[in-house]
N, C-alpha and C positions, 0 to 999 in steps of 0.2 A: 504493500500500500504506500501511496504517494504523500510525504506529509504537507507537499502544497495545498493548501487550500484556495477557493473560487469563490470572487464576493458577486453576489450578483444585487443590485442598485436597481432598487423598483420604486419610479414616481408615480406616486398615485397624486392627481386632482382632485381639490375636493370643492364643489362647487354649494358655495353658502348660500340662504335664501335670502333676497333683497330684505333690506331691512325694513321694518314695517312702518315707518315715518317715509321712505323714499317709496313706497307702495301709494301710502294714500295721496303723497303728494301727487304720483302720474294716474291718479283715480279723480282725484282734484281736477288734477289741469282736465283729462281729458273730457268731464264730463261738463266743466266750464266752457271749454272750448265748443263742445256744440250746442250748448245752450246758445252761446252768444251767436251761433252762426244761422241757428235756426231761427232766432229773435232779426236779426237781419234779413233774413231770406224771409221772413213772414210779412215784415215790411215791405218788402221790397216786391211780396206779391202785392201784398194790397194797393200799392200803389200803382202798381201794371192795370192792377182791376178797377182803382178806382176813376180814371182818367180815361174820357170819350176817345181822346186822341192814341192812348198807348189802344185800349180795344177795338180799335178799328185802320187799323197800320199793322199790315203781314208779319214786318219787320219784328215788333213787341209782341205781335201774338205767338210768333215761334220765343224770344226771350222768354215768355211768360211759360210756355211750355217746358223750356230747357231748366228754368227757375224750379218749377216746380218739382220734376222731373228727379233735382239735385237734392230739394228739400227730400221728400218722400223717401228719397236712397238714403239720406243721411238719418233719417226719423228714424226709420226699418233699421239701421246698422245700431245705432243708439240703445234701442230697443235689445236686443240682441246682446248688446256689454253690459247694458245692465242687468241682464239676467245671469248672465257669464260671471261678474262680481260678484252675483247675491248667490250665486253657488247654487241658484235655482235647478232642480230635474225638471225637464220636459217630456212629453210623449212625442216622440216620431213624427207622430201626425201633424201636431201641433207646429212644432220646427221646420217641417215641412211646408207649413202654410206661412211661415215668417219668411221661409228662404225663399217660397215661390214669391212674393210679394219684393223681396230685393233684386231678384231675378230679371223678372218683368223690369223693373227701373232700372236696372245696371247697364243697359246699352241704349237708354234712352236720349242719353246726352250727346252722344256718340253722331246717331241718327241725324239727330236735329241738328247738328253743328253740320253735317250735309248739307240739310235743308236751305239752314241759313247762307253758309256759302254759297248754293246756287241762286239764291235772291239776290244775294250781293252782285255777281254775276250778270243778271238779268237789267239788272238795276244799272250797272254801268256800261254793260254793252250792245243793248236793245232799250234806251232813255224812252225811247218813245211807243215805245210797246209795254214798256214795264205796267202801267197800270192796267191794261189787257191782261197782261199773261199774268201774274201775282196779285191773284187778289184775295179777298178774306174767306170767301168761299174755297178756293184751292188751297189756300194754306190749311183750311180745319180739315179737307183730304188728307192731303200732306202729315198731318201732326196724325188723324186716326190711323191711315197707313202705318206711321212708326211703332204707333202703340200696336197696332196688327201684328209685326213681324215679333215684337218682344213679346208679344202676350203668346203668338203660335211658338216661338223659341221656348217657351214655359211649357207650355202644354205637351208640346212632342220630348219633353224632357221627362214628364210624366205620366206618358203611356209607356216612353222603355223602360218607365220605373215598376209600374205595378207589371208589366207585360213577362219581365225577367228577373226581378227581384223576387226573393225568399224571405225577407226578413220582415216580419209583421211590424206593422205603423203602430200600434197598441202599444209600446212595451216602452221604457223611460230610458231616455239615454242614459248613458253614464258618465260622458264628458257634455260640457256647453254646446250649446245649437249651433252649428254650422253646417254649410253646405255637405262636407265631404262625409258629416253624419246619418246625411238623408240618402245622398246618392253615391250608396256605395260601389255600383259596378263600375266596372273600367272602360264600361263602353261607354258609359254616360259621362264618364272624365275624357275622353276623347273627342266625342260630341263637345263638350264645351270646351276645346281646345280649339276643333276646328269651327266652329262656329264664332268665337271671338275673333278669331287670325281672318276669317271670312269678312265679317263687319268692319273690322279695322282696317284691314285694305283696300275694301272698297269703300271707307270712307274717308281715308288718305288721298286715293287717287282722286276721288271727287275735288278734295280741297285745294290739291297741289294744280288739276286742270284748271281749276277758279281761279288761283292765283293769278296761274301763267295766262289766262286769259283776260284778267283786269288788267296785267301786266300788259297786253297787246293792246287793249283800249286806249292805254295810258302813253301809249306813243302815236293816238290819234290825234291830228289837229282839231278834231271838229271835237272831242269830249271834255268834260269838265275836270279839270286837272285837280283840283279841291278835292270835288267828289270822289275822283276815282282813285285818289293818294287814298283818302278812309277806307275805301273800299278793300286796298290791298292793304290797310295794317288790319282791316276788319279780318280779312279771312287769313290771315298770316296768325294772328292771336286765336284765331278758331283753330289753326292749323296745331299752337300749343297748347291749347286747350283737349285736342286731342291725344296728343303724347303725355299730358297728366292725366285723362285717364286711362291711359293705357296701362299706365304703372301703377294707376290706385286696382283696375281691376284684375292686374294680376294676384295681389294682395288681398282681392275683396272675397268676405266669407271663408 
């Protein structure tokens, strides 16, 4: 026998739980944070609504839509933490009906920032047709359309649910309500893989043709160069207004 001996050096990690002052602080912040944003955005419907002129201008009635749109998805997520906080159990069913309800609103913004860059569009490259072609009648198509596609993106989410799914809606989760509690097959996480990457490219390319085509307006002599400079920061700020949420909904649920 060898009388070397062999040391072997084991790091273990030990990972502490945050301390429960710096707990309630980001239970503070976050639940102030949407206080104050929904108190804003409540405002700021009412104001859309209160006013003949926002109610009857395309322009605010899609804001008004997008506004709302945002509120509802934030209410729904809100909703959601704080159940998660209070360490609340839900039934299946229940959570279910919370995530179909952020579901349906999670690409609604998305949609509509489409919508509104093809006004903006209209608006500066067809001046004199703009009030023909956009008007309050076609935008409420437009806006039921959007809610169409997200309400059908819900629903076909929920015939492969009960269609292939085992696991009874009845029974109480065991962790917080989230999406990936309800829908646990992988083909319904694939489904909404492709179905996001679907919307978001084609409402990218939308935004990116609007651009380039205010951009082509914009070296007309005969257009309004004021207008059509707003135009393109208009659909430029849409343009990042899609890329925030792309990255909120990769995150979302």
């Amino acid at each position: 026998m060898s009388g070397n001996t062999t040391q072997v050096k084991i790091n273990v990690t030990v990972v502490l739980p945050l301390d429960l002052e710096e707990v309630n602080f980001y239970r503070f912040f976050t639940v102030s944070s949407c206080v104050i944003f929904l108190y804003i955005n409540g405002v700021m419907l009412f104001t859309l609504r209160s006013k003949p002129v926002f109610r009857e201008t395309p322009r605010y009635i899609l804001l008004l839509n997008l506004l709302f749109g945002d509120t509802f998805q934030l209410t729904v997520s809100f909703v959601m933490y704080l159940l998660a906080t209070l360490r609340l159990q839900l039934l299946r069913s229940v959570c279910a009906i919370l995530t179909a309800f952020g579901i349906v609103t999670a690409d609604i913004s998305s949609l509509t920032l489409a919508v509104m860059s093809l006004e903006r569009y209209v608006a500066v490259c067809f001046p004199l047709r703009a009030a023909t072609i956009v008007t309050i009648r076609g935008t409420g198509v437009a806006i039921a359309v959007v809610w169409g596609i997200c309400s059908a993106n819900t629903l076909i989410r929920f015939i492969i649910l009960f269609l292939f799914n085992s696991t009874p809606m009845n029974v109480l989760l065991k962790d917080f309500c989230t999406k990936e509690q309800v829908f646990l097959l992988k083909a319904l996480s694939d489904y909404d893989e492709a179905f996001t990457c679907f919307v978001f490219v084609s409402v990218g390319v939308i935004l990116i043709l609007s651009y380039f085509g205010v951009m082509v307006a914009a070296r007309s002599a005969s257009s309004d160069k004021a207008s059509t400079s707003k135009a393109r920061k208009t659909v430029l700020l849409h343009l990042i207004q899609l890329c925030l949420s792309l990255s909120a909904t990769r995150q979302h649920y």
